[in-house]
Phi, psi and omega in degrees: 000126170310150140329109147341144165258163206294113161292079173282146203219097187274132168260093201219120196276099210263008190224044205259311170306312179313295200299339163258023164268147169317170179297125170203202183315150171274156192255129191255315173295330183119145150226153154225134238255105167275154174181135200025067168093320192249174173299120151257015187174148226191138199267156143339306147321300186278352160276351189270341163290014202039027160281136182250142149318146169098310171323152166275101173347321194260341178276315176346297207278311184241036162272310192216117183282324200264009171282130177292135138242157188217128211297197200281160162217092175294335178298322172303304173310306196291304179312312161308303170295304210291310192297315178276349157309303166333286166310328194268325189307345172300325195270329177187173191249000174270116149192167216218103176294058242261148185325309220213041156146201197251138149288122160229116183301087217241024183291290182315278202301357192269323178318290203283354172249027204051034182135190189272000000 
């Protein structure tokens, strides 16, 4: 029987700073994650206040003051994709971690679980 030829399939967490800060009170105002100075990232709340990605933290701060920012956890981030690699690893064993998700090779596993 032929070789499948190779499927990929990205799982890919475009709010993966926001989701790995710890937990902490809720912000009605919004948070958002900085790192060496800018925005890289911005809750819904705090986009509706006009912080944006890509902003300068002191432009943030003073568009919208009362949005938490909270610097980056690149560890947190890493830890996270390691957890959902994990997790993913049920569906097929080719898989590639990436900064901000999973690569997962799904040819094979689409044969065997019949589809997406």
């Amino acid at each position: 029987m032929p070789r499948p030829s190779p499927l990929w399939l990205a799982v890919h967490l475009p709010d993966l700073p926001l989701d790995a800060l710890p937990p902490d009170a809720p912000a009605p105002e919004g948070r958002c994650v900085t790192e060496r100075h800018r925005v890289v990232a911005a809750d819904e709340a705090a986009r509706r206040a006009g912080v944006q990605a890509g902003d300068a933290a002191t432009t943030a701060a003073a568009r919208a003051p009362a949005v938490r920012q909270r610097p980056r956890d690149a560890a947190a981030e890493q830890a996270a994709v390691g957890r959902l690699t994990l997790a993913l690893g049920q569906f097929t064993p080719n898989l590639v971690p990436q900064a901000d998700g999973v690569l997962l090779e799904v040819a094979a596993s689409l044969r065997l679980f019949g589809g997406v």
